[in-house]
PDB file with SEQRES, HELIX, SHEET and CRYST1 records, atoms N, CA, C and O in Angstrom:
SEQRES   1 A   86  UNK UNK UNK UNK UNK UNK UNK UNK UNK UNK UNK UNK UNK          
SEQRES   2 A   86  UNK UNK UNK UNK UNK UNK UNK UNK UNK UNK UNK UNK UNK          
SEQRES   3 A   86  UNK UNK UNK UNK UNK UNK UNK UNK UNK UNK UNK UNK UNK          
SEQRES   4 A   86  UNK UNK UNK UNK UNK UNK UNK UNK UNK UNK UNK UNK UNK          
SEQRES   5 A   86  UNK UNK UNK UNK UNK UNK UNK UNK UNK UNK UNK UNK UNK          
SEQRES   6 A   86  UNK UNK UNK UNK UNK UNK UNK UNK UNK UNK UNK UNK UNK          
SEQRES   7 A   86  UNK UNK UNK UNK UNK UNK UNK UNK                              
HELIX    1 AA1 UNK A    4  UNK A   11  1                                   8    
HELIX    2 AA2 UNK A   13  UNK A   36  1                                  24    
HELIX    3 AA3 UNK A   51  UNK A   78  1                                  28    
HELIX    4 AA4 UNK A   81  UNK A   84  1                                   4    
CRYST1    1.000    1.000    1.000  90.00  90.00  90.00 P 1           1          
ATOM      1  N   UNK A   1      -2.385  16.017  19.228  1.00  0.00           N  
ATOM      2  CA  UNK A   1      -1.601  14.809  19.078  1.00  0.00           C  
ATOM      3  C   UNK A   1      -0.128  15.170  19.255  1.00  0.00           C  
ATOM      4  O   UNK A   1       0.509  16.107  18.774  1.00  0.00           O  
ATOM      5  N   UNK A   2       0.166  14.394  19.898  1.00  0.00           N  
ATOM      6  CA  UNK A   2       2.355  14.627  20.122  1.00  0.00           C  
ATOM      7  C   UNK A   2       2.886  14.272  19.440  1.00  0.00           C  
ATOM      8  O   UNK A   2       2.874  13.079  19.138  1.00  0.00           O  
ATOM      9  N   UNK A   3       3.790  15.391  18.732  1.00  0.00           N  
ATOM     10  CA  UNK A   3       4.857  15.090  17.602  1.00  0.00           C  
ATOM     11  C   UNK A   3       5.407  13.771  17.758  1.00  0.00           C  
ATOM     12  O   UNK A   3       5.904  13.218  16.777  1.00  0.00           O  
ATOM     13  N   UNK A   4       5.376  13.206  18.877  1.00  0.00           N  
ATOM     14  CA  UNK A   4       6.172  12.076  19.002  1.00  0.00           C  
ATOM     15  C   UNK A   4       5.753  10.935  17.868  1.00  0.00           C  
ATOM     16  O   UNK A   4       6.351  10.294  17.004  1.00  0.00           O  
ATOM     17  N   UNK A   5       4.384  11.043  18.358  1.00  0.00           N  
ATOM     18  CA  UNK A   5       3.521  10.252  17.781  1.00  0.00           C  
ATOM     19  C   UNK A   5       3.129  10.347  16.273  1.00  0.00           C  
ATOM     20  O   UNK A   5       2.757   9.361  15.636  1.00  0.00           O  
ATOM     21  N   UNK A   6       3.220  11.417  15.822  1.00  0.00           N  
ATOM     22  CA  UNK A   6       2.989  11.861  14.122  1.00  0.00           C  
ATOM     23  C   UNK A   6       4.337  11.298  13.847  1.00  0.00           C  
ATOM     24  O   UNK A   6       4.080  10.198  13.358  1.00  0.00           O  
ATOM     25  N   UNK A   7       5.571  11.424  13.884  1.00  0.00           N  
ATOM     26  CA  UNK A   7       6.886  11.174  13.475  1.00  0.00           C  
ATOM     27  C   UNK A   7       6.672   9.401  13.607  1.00  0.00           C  
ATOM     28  O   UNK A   7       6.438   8.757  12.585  1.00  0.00           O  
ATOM     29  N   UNK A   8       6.716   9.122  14.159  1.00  0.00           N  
ATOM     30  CA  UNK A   8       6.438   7.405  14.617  1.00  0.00           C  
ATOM     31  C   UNK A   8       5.520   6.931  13.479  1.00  0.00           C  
ATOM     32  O   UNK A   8       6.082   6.124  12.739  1.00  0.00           O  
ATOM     33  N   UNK A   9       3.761   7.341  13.025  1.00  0.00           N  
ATOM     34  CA  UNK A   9       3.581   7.198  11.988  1.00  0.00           C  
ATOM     35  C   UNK A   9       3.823   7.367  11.294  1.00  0.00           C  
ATOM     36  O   UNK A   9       3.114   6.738  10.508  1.00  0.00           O  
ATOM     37  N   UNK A  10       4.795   8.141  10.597  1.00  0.00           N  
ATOM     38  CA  UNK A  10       5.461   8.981   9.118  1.00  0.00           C  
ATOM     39  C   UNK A  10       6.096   7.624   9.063  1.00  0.00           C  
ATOM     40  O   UNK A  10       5.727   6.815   8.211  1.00  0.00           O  
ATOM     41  N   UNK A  11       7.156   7.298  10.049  1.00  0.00           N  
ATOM     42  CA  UNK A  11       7.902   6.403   9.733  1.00  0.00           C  
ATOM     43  C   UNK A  11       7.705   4.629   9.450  1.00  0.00           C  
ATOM     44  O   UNK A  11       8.313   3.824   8.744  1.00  0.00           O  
ATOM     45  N   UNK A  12       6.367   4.508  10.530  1.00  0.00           N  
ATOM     46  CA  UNK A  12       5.743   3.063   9.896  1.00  0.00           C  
ATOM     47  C   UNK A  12       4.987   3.195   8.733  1.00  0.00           C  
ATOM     48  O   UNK A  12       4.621   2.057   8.439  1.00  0.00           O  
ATOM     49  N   UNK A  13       4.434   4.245   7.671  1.00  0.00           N  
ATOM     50  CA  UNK A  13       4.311   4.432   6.791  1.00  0.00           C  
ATOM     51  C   UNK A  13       5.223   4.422   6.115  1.00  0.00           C  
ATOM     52  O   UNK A  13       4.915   3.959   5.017  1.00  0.00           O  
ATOM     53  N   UNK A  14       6.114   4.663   6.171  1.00  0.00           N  
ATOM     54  CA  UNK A  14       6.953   4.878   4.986  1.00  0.00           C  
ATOM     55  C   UNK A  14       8.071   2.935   5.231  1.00  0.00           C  
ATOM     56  O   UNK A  14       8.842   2.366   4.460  1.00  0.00           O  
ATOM     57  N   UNK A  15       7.695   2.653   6.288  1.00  0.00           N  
ATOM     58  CA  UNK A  15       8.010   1.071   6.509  1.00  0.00           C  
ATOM     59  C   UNK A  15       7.459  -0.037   5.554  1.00  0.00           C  
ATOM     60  O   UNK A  15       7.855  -0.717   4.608  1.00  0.00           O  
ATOM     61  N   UNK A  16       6.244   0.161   6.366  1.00  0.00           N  
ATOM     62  CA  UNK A  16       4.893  -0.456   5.372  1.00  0.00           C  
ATOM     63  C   UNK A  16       5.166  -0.276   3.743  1.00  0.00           C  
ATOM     64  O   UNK A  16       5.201  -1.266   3.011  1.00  0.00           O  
ATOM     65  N   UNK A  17       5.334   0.919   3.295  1.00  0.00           N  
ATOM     66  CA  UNK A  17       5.349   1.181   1.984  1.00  0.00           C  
ATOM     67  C   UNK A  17       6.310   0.733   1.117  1.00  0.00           C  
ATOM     68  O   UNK A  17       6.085   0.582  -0.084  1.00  0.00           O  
ATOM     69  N   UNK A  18       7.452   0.490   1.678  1.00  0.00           N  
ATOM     70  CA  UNK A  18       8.949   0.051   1.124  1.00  0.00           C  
ATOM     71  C   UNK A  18       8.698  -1.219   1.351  1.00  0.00           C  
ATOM     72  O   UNK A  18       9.009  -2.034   0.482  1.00  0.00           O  
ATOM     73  N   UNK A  19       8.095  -1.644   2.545  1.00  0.00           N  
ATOM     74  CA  UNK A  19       7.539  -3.578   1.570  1.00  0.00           C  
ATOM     75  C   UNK A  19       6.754  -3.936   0.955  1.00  0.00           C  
ATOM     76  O   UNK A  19       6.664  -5.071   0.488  1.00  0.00           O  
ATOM     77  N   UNK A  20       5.783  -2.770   0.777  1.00  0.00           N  
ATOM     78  CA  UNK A  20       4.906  -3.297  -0.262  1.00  0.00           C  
ATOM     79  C   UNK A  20       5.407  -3.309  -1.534  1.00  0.00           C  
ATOM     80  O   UNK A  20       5.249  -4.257  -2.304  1.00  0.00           O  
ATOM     81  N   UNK A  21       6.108  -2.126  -1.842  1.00  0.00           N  
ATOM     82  CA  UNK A  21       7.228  -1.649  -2.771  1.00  0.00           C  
ATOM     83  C   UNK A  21       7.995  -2.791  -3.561  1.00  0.00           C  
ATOM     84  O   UNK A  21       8.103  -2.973  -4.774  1.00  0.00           O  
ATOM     85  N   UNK A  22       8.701  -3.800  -2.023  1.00  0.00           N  
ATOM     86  CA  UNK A  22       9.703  -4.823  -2.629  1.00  0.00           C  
ATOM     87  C   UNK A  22       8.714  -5.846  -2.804  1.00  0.00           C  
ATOM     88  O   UNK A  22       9.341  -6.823  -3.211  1.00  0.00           O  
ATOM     89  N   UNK A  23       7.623  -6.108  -2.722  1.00  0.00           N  
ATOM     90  CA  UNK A  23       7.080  -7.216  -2.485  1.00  0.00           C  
ATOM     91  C   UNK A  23       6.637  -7.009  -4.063  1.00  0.00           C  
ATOM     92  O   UNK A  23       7.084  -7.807  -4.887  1.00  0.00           O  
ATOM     93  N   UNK A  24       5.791  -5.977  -4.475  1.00  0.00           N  
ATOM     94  CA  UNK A  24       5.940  -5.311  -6.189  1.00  0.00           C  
ATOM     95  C   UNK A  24       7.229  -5.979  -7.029  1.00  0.00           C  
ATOM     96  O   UNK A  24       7.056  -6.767  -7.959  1.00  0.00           O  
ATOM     97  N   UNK A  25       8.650  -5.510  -6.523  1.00  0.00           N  
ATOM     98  CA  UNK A  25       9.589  -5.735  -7.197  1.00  0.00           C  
ATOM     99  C   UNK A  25       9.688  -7.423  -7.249  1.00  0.00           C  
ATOM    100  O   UNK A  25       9.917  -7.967  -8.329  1.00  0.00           O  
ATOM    101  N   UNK A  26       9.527  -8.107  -6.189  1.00  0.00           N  
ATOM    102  CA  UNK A  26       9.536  -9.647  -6.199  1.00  0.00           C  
ATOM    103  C   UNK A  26       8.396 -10.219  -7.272  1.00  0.00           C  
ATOM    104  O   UNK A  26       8.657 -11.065  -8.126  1.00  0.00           O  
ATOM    105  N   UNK A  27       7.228  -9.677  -7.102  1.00  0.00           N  
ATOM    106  CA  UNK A  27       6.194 -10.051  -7.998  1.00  0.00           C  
ATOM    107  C   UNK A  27       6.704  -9.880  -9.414  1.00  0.00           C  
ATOM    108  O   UNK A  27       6.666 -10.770 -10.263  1.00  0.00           O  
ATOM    109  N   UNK A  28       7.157  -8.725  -9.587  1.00  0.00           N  
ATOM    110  CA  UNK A  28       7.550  -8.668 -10.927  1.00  0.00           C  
ATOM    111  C   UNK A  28       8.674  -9.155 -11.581  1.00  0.00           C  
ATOM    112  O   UNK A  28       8.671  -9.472 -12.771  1.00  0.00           O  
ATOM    113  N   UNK A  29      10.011  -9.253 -10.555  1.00  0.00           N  
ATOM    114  CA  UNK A  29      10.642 -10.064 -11.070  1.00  0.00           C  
ATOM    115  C   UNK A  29      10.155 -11.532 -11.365  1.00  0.00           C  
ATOM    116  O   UNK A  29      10.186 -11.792 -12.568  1.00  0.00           O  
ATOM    117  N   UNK A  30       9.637 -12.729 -10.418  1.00  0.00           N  
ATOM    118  CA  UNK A  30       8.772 -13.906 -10.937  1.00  0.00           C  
ATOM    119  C   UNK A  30       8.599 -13.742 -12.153  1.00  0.00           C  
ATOM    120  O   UNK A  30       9.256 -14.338 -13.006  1.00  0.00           O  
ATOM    121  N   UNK A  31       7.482 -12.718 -12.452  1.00  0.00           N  
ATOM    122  CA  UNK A  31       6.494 -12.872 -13.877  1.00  0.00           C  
ATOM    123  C   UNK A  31       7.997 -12.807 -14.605  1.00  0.00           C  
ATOM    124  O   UNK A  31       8.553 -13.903 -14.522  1.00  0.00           O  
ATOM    125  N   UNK A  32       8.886 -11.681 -15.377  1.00  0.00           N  
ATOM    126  CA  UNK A  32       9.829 -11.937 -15.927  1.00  0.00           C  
ATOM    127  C   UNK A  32      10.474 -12.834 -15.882  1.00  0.00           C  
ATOM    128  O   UNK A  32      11.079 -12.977 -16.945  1.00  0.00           O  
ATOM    129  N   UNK A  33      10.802 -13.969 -14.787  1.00  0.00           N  
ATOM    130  CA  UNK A  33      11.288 -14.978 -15.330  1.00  0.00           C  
ATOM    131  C   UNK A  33      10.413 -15.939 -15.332  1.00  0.00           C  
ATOM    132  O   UNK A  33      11.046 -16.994 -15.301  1.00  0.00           O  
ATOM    133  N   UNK A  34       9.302 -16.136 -15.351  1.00  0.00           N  
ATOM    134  CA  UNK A  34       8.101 -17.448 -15.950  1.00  0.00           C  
ATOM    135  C   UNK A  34       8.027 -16.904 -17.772  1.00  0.00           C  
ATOM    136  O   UNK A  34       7.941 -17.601 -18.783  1.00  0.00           O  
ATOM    137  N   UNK A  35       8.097 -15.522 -17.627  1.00  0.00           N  
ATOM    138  CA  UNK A  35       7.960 -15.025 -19.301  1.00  0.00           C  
ATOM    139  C   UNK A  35       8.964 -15.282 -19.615  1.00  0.00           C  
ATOM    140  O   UNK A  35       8.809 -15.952 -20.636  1.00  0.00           O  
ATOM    141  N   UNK A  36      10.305 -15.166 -19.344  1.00  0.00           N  
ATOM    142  CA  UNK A  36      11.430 -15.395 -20.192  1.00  0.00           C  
ATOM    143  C   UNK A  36      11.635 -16.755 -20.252  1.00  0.00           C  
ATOM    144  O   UNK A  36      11.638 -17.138 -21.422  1.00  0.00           O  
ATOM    145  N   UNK A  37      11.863 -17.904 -19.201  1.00  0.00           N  
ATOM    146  CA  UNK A  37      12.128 -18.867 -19.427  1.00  0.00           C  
ATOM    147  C   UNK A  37      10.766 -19.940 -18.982  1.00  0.00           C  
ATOM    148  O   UNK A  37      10.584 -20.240 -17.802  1.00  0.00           O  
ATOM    149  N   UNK A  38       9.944 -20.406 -19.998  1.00  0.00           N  
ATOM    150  CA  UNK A  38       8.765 -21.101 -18.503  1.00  0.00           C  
ATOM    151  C   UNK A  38       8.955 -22.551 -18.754  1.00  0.00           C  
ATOM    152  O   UNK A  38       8.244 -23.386 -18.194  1.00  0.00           O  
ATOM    153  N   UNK A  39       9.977 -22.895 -19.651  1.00  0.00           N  
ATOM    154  CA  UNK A  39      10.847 -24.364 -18.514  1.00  0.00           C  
ATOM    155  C   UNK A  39      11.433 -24.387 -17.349  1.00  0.00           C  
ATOM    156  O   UNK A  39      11.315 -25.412 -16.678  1.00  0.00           O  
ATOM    157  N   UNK A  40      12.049 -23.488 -16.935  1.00  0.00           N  
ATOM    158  CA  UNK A  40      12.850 -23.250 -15.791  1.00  0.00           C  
ATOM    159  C   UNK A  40      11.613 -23.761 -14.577  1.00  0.00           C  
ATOM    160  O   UNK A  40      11.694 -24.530 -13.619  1.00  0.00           O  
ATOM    161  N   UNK A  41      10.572 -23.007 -15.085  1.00  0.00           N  
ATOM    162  CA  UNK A  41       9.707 -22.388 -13.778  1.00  0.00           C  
ATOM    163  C   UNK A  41       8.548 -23.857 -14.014  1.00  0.00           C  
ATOM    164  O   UNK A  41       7.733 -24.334 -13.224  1.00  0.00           O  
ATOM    165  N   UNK A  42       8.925 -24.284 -15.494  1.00  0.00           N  
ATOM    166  CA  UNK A  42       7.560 -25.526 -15.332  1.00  0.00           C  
ATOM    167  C   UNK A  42       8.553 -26.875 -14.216  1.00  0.00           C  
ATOM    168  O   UNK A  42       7.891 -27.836 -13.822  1.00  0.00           O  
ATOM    169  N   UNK A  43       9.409 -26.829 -13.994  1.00  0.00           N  
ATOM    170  CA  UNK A  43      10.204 -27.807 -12.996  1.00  0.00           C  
ATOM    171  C   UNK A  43       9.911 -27.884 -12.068  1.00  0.00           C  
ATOM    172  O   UNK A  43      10.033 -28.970 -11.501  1.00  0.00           O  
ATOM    173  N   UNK A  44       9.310 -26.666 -11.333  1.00  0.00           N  
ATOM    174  CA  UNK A  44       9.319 -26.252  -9.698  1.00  0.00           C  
ATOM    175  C   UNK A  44       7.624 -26.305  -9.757  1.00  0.00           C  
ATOM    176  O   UNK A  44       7.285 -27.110  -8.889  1.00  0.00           O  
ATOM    177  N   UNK A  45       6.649 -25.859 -10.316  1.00  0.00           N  
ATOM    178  CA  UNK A  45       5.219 -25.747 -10.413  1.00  0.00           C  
ATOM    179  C   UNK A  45       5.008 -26.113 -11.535  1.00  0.00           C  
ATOM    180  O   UNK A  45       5.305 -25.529 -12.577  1.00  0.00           O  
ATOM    181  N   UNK A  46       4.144 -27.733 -11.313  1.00  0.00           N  
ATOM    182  CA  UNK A  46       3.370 -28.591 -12.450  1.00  0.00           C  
ATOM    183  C   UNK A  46       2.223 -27.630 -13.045  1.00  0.00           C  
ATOM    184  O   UNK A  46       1.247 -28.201 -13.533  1.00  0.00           O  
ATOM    185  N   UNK A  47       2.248 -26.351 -13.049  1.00  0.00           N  
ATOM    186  CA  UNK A  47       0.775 -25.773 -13.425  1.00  0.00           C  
ATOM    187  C   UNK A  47       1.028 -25.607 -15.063  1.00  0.00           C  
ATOM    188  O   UNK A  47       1.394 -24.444 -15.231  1.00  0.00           O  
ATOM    189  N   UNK A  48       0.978 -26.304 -16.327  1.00  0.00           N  
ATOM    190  CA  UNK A  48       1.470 -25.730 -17.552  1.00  0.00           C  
ATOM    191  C   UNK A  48       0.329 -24.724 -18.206  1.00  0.00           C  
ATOM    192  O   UNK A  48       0.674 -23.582 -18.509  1.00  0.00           O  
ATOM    193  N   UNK A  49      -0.434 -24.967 -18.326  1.00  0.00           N  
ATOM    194  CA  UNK A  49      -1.472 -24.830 -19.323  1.00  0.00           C  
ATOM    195  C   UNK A  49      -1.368 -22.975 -19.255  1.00  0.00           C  
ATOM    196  O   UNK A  49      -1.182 -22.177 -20.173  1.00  0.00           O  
ATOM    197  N   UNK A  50      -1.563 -22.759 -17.868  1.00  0.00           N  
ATOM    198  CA  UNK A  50      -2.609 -20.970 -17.731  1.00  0.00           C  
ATOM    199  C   UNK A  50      -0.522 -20.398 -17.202  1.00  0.00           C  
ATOM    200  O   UNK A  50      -0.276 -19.421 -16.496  1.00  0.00           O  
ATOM    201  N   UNK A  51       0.500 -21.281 -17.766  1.00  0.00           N  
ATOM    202  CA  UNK A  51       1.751 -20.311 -17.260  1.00  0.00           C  
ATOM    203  C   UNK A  51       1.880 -19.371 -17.800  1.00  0.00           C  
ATOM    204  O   UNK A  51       2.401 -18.533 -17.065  1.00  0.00           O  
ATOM    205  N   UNK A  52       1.592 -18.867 -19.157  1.00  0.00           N  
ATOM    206  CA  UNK A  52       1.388 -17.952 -19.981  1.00  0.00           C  
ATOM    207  C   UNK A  52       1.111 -16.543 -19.712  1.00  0.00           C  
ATOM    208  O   UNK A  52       1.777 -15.538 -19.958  1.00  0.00           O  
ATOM    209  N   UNK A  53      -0.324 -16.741 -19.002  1.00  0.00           N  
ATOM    210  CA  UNK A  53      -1.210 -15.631 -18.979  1.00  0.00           C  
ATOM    211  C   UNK A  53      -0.653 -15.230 -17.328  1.00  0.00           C  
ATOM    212  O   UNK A  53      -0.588 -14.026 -17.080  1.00  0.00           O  
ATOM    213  N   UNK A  54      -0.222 -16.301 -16.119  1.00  0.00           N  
ATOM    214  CA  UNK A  54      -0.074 -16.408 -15.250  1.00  0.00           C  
ATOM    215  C   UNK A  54       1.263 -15.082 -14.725  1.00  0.00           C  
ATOM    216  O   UNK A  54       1.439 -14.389 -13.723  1.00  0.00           O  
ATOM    217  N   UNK A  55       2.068 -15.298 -16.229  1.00  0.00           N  
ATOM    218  CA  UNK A  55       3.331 -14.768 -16.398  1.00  0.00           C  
ATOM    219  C   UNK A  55       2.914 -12.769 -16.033  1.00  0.00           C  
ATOM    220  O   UNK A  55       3.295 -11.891 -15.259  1.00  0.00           O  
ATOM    221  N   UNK A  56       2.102 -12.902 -16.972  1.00  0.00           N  
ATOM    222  CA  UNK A  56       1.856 -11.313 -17.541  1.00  0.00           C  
ATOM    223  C   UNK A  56       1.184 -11.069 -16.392  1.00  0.00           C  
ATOM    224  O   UNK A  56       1.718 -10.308 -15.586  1.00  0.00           O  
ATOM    225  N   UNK A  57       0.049 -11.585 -16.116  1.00  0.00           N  
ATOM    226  CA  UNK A  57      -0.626 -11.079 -14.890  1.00  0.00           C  
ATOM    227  C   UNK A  57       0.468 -11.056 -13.738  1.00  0.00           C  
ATOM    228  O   UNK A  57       0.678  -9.845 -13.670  1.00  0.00           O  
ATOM    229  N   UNK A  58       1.285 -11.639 -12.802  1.00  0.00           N  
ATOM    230  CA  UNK A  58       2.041 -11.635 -12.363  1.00  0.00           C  
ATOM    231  C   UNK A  58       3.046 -10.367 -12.359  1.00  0.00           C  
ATOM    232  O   UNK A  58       3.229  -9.555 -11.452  1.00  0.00           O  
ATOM    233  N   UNK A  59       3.629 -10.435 -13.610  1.00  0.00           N  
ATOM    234  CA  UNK A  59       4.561  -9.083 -13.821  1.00  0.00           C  
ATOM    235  C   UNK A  59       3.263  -7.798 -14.419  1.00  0.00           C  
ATOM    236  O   UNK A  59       3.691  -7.007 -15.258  1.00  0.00           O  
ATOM    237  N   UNK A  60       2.144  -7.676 -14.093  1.00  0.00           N  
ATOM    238  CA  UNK A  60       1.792  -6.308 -14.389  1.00  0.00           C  
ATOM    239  C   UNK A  60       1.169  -6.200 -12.536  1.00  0.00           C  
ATOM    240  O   UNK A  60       1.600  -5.263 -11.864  1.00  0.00           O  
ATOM    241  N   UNK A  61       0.205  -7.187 -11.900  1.00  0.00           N  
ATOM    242  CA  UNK A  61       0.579  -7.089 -10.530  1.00  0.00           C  
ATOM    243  C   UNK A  61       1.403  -6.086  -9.935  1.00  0.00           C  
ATOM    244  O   UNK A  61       1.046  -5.002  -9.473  1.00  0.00           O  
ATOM    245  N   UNK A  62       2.480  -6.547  -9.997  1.00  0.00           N  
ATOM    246  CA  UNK A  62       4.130  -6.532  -9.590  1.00  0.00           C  
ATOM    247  C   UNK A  62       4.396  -5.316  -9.826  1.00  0.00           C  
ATOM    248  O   UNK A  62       4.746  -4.642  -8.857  1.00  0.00           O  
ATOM    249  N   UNK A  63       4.325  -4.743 -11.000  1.00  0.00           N  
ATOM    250  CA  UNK A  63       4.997  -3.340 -11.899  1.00  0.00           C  
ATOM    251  C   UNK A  63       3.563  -2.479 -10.967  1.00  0.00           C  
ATOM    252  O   UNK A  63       3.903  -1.404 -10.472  1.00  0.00           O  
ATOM    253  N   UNK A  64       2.437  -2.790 -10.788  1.00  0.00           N  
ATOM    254  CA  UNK A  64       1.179  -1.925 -10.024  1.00  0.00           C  
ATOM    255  C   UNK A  64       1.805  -1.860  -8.323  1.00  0.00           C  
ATOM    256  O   UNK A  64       1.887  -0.784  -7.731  1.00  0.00           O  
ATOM    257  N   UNK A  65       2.182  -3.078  -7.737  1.00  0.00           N  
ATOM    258  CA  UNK A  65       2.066  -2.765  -6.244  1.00  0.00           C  
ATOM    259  C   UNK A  65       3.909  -1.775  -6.225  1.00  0.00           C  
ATOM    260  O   UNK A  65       4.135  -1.046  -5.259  1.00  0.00           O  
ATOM    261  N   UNK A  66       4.716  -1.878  -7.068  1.00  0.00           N  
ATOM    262  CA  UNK A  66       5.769  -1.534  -6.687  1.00  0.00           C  
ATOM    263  C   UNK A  66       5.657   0.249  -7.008  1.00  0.00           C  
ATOM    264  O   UNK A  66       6.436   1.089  -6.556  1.00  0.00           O  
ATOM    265  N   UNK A  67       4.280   0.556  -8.048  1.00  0.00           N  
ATOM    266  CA  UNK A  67       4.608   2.092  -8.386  1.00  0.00           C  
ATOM    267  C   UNK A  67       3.646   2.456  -7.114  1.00  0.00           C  
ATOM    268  O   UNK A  67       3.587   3.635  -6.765  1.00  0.00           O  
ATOM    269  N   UNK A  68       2.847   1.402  -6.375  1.00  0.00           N  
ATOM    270  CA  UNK A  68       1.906   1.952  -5.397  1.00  0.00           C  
ATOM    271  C   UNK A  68       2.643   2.370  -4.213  1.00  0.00           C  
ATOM    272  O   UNK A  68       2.215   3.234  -3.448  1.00  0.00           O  
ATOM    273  N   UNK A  69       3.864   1.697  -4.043  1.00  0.00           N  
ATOM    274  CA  UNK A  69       4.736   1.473  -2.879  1.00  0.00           C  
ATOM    275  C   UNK A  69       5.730   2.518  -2.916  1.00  0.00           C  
ATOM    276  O   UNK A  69       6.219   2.986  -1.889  1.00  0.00           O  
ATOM    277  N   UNK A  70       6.036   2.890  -4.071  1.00  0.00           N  
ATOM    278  CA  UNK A  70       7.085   4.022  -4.486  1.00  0.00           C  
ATOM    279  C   UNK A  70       6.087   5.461  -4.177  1.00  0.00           C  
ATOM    280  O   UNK A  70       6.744   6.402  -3.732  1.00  0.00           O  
ATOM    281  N   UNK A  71       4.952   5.661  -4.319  1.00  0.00           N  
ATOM    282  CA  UNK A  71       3.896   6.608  -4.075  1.00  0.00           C  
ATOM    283  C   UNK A  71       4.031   7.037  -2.961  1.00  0.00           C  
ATOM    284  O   UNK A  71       4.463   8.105  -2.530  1.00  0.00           O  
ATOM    285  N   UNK A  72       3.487   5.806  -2.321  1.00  0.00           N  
ATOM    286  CA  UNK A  72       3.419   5.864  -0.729  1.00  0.00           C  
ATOM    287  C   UNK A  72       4.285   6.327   0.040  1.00  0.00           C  
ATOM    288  O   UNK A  72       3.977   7.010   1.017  1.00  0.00           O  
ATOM    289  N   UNK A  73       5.708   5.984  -0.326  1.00  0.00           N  
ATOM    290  CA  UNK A  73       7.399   6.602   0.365  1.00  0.00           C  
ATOM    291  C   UNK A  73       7.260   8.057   0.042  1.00  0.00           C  
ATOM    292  O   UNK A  73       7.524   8.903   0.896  1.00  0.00           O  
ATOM    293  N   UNK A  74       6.918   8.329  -0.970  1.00  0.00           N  
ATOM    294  CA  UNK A  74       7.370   9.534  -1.266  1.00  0.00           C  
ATOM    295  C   UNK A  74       5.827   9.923  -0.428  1.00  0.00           C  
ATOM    296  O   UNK A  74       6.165   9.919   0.755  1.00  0.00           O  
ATOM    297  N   UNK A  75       4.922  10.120  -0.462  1.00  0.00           N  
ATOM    298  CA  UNK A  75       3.728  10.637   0.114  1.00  0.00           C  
ATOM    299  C   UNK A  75       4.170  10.621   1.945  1.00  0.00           C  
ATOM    300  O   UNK A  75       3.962  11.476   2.806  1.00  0.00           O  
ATOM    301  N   UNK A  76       4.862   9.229   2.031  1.00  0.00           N  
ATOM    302  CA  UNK A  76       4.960   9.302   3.887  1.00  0.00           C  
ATOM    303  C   UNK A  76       6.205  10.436   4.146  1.00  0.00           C  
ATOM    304  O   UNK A  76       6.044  11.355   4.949  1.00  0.00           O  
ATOM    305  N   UNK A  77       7.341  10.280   3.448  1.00  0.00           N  
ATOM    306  CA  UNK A  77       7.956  10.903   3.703  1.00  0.00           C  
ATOM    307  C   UNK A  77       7.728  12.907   3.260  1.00  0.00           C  
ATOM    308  O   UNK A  77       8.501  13.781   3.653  1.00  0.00           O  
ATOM    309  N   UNK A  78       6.940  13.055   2.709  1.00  0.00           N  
ATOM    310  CA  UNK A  78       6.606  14.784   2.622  1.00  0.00           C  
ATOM    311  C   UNK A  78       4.959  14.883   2.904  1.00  0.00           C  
ATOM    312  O   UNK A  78       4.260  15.813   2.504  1.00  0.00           O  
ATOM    313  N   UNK A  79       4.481  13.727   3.680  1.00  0.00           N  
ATOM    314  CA  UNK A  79       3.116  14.131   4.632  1.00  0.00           C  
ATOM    315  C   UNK A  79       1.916  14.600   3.093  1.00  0.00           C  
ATOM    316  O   UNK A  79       1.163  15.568   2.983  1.00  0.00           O  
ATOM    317  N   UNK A  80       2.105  13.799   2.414  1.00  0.00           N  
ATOM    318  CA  UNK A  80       1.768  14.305   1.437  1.00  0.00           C  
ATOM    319  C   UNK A  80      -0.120  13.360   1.367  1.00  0.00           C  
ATOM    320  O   UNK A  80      -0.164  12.193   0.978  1.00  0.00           O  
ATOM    321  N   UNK A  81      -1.297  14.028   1.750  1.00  0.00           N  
ATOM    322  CA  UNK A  81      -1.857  13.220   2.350  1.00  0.00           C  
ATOM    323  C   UNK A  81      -2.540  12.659   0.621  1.00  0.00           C  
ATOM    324  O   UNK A  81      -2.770  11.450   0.637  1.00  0.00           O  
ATOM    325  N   UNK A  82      -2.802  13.207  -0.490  1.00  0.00           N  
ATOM    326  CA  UNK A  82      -3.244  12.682  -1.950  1.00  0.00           C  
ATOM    327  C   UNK A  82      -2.391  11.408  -2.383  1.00  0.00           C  
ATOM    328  O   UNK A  82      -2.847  10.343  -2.800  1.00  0.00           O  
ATOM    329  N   UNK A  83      -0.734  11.830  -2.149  1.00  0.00           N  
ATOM    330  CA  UNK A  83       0.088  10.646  -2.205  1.00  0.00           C  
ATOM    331  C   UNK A  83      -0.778   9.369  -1.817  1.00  0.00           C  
ATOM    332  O   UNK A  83      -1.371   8.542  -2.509  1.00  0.00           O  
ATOM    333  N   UNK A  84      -0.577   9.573  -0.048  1.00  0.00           N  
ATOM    334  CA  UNK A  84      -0.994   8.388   0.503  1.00  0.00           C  
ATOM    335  C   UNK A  84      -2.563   7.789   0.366  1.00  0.00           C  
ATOM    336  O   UNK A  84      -2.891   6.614   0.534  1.00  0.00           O  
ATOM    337  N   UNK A  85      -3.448   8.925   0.011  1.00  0.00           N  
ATOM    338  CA  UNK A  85      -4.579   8.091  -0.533  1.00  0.00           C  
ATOM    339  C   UNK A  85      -4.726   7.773  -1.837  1.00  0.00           C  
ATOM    340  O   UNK A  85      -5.857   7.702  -2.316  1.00  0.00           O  
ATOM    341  N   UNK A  86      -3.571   7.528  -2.616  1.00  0.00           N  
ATOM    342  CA  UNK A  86      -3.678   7.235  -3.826  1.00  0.00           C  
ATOM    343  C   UNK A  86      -3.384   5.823  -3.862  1.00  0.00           C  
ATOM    344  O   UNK A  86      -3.405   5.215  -4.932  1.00  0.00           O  
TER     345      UNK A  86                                                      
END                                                                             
């Protein structure tokens, strides 16, 4: 295989991984603010009843895909192949 080509994947790996990363950090910010304020958030989405549980699940989601995404960078960037199948 041509270095060209290993370097090119290192780097859409480590692409891929830094949005899954922020997409973690977005998830989790949400849940923190449905948990901190869930008037704010009952204005925009009529869902009341399950906002609660919706909250936590949300921000533990979130706190999971962002340490999966932080893994992954560090695994793409030192070829680290346990990283990336973790």
């Amino acid at each position: 295989v041509p270095m060209g080509v290993l370097s090119c994947m290192k780097y859409l790996m480590f692409i891929f991984n830094v949005l899954v990363f922020a997409g973690g950090l977005c998830l989790a910010g949400v849940g923190v603010w449905v948990a901190v304020d869930p008037a704010g958030f009952q204005d925009i989405v009529a869902a009341k009843p399950v906002l609660s549980a919706a909250a936590y699940l949300l921000l533990a989601v979130g706190v999971a895909l962002s340490l999966l995404g932080f893994l992954g960078c560090c695994g793409a960037l030192r070829r680290s192949r346990p990283l990336l199948l973790l």
